[in-house]
PDB file as gemmi writes it, atoms N, CA and C in Angstrom:
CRYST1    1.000    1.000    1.000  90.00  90.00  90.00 P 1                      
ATOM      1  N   UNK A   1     108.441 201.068 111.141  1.00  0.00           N  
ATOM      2  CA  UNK A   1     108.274 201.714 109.846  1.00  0.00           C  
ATOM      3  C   UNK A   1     108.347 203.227 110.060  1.00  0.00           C  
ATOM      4  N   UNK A   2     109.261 203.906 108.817  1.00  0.00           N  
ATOM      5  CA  UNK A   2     109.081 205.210 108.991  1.00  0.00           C  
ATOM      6  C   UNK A   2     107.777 205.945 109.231  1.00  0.00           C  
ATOM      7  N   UNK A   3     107.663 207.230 109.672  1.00  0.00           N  
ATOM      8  CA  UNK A   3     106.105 208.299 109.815  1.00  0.00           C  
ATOM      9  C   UNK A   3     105.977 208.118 108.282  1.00  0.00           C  
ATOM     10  N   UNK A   4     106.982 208.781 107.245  1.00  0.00           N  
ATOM     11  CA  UNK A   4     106.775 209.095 106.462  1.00  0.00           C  
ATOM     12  C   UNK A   4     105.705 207.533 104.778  1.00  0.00           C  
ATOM     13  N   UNK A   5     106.502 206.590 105.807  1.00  0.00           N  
ATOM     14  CA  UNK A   5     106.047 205.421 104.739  1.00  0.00           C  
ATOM     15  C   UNK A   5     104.941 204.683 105.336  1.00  0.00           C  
ATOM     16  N   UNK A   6     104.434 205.335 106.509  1.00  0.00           N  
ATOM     17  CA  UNK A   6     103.164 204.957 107.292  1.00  0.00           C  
ATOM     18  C   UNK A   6     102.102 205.466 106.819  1.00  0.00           C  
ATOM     19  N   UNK A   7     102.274 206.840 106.595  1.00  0.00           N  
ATOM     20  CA  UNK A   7     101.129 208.183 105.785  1.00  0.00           C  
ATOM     21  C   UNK A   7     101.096 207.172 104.318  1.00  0.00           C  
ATOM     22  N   UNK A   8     102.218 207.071 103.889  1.00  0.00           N  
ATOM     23  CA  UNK A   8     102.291 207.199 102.241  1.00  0.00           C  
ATOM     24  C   UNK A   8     101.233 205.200 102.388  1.00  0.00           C  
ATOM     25  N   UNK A   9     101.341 204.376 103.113  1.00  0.00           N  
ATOM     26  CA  UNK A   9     101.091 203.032 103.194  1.00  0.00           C  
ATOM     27  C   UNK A   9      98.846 203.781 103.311  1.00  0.00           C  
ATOM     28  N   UNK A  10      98.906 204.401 104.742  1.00  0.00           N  
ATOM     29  CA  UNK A  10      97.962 204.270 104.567  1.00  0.00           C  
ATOM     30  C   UNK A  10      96.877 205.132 104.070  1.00  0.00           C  
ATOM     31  N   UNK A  11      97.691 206.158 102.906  1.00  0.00           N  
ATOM     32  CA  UNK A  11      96.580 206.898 102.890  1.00  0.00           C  
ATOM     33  C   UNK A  11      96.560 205.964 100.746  1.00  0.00           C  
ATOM     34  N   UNK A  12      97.120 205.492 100.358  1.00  0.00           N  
ATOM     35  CA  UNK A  12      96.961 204.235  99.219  1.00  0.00           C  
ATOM     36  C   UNK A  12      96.597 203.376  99.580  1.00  0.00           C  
ATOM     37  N   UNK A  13      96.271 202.710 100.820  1.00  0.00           N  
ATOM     38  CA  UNK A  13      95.202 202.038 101.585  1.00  0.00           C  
ATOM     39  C   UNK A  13      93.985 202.243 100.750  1.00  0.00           C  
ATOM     40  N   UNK A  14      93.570 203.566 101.784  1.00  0.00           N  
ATOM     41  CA  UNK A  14      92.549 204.200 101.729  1.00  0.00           C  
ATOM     42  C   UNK A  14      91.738 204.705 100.349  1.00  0.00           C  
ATOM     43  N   UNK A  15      92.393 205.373  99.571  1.00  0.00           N  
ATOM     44  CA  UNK A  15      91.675 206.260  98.294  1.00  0.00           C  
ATOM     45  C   UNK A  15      92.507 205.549  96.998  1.00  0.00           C  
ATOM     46  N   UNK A  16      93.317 204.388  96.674  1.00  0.00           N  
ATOM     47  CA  UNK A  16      93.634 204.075  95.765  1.00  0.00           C  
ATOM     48  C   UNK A  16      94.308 205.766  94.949  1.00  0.00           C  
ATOM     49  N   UNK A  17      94.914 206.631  95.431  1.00  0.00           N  
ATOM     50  CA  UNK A  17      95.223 207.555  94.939  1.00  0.00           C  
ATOM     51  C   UNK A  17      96.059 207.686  93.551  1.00  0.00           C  
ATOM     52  N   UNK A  18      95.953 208.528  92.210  1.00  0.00           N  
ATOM     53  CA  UNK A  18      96.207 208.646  91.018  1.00  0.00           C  
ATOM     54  C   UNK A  18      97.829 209.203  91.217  1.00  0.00           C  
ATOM     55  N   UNK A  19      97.782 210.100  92.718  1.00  0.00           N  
ATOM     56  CA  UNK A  19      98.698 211.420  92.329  1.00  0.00           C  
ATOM     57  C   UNK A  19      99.323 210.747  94.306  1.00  0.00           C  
ATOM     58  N   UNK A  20      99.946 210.748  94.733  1.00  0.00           N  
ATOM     59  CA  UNK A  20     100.378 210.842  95.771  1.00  0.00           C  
ATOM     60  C   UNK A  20     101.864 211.237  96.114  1.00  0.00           C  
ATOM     61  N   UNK A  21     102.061 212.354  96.759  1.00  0.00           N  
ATOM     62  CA  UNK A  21     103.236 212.733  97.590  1.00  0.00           C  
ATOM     63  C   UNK A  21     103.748 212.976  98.666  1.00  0.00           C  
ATOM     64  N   UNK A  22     104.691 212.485  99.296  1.00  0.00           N  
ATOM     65  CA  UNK A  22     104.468 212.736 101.013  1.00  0.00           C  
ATOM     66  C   UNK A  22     106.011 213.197 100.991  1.00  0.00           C  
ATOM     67  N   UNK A  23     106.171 214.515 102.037  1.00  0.00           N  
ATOM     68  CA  UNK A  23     107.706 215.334 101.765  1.00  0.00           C  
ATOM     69  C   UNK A  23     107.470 215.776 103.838  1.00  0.00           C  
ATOM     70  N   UNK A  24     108.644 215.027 103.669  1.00  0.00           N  
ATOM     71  CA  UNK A  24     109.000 215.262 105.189  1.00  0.00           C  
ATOM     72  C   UNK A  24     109.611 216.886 105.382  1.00  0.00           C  
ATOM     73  N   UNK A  25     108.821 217.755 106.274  1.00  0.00           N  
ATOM     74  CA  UNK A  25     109.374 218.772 105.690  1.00  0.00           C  
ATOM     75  C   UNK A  25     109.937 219.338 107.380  1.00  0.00           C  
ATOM     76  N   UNK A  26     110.660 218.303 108.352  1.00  0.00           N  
ATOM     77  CA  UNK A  26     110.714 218.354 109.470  1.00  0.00           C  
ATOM     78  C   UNK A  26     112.303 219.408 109.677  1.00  0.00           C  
ATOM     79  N   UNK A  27     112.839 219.029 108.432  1.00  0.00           N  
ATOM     80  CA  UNK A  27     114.219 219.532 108.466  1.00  0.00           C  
ATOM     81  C   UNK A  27     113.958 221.072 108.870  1.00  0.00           C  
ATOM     82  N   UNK A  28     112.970 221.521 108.064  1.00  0.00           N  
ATOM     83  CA  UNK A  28     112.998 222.873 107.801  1.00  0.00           C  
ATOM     84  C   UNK A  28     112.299 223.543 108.999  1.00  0.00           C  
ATOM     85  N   UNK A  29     111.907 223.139 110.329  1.00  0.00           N  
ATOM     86  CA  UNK A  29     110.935 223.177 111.360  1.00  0.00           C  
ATOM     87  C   UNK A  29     112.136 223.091 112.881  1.00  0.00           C  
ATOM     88  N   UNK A  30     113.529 222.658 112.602  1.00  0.00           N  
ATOM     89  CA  UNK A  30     114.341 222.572 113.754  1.00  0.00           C  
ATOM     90  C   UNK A  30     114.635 223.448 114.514  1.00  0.00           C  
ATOM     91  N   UNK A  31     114.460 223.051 115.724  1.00  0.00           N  
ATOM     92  CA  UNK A  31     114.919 224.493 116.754  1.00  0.00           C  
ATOM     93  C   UNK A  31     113.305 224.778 117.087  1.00  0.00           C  
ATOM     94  N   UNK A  32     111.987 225.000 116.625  1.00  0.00           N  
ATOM     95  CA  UNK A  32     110.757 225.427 116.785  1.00  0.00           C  
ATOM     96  C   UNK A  32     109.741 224.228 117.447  1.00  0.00           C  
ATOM     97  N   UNK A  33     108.683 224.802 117.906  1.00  0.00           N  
ATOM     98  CA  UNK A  33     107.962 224.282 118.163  1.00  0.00           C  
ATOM     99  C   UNK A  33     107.524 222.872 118.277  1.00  0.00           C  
ATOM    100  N   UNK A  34     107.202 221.852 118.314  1.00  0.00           N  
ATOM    101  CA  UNK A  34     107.031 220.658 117.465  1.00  0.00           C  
ATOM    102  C   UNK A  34     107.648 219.734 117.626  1.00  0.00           C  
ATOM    103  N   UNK A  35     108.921 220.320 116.903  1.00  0.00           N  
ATOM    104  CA  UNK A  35     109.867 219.398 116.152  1.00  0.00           C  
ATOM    105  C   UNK A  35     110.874 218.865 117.598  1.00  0.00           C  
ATOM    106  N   UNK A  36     110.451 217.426 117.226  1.00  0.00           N  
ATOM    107  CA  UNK A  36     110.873 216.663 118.825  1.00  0.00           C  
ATOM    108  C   UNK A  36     112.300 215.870 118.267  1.00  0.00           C  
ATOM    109  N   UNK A  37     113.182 216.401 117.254  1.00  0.00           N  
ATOM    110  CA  UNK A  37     114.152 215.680 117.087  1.00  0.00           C  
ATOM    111  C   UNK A  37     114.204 214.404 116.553  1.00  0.00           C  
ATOM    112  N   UNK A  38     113.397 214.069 116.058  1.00  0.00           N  
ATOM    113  CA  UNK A  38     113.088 212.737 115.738  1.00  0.00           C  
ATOM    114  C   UNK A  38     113.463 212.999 113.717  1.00  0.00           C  
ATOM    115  N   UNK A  39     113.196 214.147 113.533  1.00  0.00           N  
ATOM    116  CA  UNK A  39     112.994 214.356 112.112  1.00  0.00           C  
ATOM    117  C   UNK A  39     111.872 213.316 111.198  1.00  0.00           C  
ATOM    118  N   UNK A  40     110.835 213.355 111.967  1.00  0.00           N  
ATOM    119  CA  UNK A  40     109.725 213.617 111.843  1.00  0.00           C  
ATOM    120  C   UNK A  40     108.337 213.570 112.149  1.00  0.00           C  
ATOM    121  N   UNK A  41     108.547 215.048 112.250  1.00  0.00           N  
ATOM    122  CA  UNK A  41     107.355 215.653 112.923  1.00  0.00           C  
ATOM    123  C   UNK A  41     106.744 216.450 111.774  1.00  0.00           C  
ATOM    124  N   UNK A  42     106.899 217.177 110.702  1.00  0.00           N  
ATOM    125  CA  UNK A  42     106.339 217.660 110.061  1.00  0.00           C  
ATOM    126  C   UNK A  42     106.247 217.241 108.630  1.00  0.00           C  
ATOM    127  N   UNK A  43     105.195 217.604 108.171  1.00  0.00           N  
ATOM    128  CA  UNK A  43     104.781 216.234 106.568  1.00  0.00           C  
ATOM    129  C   UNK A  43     103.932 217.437 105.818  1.00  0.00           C  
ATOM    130  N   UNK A  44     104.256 217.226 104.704  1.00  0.00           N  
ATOM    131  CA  UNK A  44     103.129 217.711 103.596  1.00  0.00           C  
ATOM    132  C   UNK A  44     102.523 216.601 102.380  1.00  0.00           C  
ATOM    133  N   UNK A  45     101.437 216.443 102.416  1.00  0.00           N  
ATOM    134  CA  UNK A  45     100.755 215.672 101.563  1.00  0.00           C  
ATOM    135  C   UNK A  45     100.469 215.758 100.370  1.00  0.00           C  
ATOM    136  N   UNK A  46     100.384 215.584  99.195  1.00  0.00           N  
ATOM    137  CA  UNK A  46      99.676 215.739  97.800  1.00  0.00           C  
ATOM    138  C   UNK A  46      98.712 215.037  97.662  1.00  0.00           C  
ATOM    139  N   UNK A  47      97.693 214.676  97.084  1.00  0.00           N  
ATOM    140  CA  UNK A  47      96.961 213.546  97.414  1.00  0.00           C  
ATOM    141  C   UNK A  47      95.708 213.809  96.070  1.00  0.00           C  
ATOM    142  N   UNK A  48      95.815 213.116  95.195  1.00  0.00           N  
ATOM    143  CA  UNK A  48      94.554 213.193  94.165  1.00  0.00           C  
ATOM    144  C   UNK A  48      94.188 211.320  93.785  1.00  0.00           C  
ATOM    145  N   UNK A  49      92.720 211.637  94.266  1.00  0.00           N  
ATOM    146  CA  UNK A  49      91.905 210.330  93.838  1.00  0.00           C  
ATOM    147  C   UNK A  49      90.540 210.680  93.583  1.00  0.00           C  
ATOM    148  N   UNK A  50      90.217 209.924  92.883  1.00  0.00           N  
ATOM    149  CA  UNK A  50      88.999 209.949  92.583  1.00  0.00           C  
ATOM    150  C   UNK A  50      87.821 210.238  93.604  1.00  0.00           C  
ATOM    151  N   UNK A  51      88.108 209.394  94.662  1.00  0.00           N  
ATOM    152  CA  UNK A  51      87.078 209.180  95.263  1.00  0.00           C  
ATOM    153  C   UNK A  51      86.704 210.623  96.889  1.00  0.00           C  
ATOM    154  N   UNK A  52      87.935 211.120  96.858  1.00  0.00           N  
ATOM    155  CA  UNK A  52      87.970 212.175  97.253  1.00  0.00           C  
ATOM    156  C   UNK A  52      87.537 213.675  96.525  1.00  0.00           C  
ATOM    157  N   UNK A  53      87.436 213.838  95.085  1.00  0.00           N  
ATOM    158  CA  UNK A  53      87.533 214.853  94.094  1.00  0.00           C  
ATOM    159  C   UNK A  53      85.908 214.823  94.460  1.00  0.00           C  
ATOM    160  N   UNK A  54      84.985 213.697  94.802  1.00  0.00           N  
ATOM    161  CA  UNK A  54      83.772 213.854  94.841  1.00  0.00           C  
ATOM    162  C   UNK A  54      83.246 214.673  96.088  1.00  0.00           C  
ATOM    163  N   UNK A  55      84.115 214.999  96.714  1.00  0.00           N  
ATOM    164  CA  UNK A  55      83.723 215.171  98.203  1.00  0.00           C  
ATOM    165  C   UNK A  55      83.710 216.408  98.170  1.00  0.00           C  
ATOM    166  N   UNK A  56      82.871 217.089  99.375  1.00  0.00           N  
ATOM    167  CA  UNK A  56      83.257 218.756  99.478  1.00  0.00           C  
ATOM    168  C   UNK A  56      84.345 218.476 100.111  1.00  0.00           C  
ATOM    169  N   UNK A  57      85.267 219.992 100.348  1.00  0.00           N  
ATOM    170  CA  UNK A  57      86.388 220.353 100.845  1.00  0.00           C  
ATOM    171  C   UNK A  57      86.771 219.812 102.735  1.00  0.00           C  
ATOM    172  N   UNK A  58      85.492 220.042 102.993  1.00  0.00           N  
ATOM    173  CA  UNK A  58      85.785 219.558 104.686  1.00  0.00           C  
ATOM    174  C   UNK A  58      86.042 218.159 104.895  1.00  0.00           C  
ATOM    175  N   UNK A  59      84.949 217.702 103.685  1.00  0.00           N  
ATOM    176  CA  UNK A  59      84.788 216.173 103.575  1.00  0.00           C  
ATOM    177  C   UNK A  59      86.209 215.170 103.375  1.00  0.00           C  
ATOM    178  N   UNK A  60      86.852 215.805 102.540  1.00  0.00           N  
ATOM    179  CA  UNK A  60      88.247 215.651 102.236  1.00  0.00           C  
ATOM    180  C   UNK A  60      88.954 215.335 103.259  1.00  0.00           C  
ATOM    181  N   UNK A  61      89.322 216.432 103.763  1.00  0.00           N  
ATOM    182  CA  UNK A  61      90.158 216.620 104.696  1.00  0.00           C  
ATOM    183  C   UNK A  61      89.545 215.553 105.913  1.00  0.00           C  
ATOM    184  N   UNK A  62      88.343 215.532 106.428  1.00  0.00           N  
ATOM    185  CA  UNK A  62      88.125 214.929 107.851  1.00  0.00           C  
ATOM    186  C   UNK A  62      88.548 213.222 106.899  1.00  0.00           C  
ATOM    187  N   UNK A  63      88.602 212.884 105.875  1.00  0.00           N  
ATOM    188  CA  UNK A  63      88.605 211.597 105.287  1.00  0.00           C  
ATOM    189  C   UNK A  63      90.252 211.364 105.262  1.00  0.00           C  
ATOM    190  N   UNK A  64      91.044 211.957 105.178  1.00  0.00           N  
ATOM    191  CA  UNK A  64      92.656 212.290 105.236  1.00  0.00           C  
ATOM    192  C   UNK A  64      92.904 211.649 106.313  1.00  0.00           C  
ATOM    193  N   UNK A  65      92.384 212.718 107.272  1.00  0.00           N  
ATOM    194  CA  UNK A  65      92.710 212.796 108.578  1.00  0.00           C  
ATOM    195  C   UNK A  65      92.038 211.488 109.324  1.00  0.00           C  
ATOM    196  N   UNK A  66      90.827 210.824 108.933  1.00  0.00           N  
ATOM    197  CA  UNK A  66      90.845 209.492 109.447  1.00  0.00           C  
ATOM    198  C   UNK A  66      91.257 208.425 109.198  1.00  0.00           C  
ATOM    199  N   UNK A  67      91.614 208.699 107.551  1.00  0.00           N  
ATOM    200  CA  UNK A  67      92.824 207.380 107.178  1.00  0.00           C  
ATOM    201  C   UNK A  67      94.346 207.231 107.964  1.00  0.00           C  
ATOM    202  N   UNK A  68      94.633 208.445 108.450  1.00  0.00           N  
ATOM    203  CA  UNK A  68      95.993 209.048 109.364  1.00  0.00           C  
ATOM    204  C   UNK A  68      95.456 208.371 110.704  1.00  0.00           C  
ATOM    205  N   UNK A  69      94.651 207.820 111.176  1.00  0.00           N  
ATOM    206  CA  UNK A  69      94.296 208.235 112.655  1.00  0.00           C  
ATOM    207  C   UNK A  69      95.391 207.172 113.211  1.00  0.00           C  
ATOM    208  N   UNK A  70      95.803 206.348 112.444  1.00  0.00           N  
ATOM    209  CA  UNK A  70      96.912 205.112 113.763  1.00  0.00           C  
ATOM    210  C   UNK A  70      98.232 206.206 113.443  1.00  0.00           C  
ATOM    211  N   UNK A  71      98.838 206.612 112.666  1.00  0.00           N  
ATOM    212  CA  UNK A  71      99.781 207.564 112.344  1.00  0.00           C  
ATOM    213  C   UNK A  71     100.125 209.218 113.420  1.00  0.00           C  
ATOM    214  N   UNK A  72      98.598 209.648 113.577  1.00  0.00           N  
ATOM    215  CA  UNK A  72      98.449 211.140 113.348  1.00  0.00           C  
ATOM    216  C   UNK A  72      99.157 211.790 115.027  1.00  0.00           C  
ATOM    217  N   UNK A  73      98.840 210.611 116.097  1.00  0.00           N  
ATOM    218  CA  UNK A  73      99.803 211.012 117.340  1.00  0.00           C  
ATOM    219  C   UNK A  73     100.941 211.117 117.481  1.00  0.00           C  
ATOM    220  N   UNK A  74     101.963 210.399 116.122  1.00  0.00           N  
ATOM    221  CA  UNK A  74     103.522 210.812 116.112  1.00  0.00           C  
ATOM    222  C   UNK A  74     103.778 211.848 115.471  1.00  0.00           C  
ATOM    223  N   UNK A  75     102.561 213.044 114.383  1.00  0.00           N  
ATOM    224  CA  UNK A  75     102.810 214.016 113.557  1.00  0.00           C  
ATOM    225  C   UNK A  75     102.549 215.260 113.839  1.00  0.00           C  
ATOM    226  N   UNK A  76     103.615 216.206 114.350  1.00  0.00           N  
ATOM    227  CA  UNK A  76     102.912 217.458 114.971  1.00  0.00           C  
ATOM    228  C   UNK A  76     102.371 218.320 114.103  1.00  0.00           C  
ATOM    229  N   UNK A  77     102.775 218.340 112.840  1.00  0.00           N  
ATOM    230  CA  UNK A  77     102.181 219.346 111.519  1.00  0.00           C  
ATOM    231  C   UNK A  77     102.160 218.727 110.423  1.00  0.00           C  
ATOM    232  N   UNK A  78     101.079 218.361 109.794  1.00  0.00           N  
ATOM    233  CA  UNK A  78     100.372 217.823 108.208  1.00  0.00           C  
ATOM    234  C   UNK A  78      99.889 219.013 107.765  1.00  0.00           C  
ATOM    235  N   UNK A  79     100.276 219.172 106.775  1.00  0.00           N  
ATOM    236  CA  UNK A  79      99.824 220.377 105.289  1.00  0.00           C  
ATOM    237  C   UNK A  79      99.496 219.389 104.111  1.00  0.00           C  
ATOM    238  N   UNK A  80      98.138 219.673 103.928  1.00  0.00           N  
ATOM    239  CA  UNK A  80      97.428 219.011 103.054  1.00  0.00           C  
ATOM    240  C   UNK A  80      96.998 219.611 101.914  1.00  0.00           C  
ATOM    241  N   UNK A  81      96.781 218.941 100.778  1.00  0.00           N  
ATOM    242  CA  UNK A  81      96.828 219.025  99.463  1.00  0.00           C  
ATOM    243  C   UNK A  81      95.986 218.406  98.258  1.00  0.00           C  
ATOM    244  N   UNK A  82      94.605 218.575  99.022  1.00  0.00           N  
ATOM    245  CA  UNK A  82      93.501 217.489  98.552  1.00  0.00           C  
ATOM    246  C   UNK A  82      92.929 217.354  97.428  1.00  0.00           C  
ATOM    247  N   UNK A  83      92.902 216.658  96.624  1.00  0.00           N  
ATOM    248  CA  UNK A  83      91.749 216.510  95.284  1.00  0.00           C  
ATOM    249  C   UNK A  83      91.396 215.331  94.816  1.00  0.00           C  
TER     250      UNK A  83                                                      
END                                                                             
């Protein structure tokens, strides 16, 4: 399965999300750091659910980032977008 339909699988797993977007943004990262040729290594998230909007801001994010955790060793850069 793609990185990209792995994030998008498990983070609607996770938070039943209202709003979800996942944008491979690896294209734009070639030649630099990271980017291992694979086209994809770099991701940006959108992400609005309920059950996150309750959370403080750190809370969010460490909750992202543990729904990612079988995912998060093939992704060198996530930009997140929490509510």
């Amino acid at each position: 399965m793609a990185v990209e339909q792995e994030i998008r699988k498990a983070l609607s797993e996770a938070f039943q999300p209202s709003e979800l977007e996942v944008i491979n943004e690896s294209h734009q990262h070639a030649g630099h750091a990271g980017h291992d040729g694979s086209g994809e290594s770099h991701f940006a998230v959108k992400i609005r659910a309920a059950s996150l909007a309750a959370m403080p801001r750190l809370a969010r994010h460490r909750a992202v980032q543990q729904a990612l955790q079988a995912v998060q060793p093939r992704i060198h850069a996530l930009r997140l977008d929490i509510g």
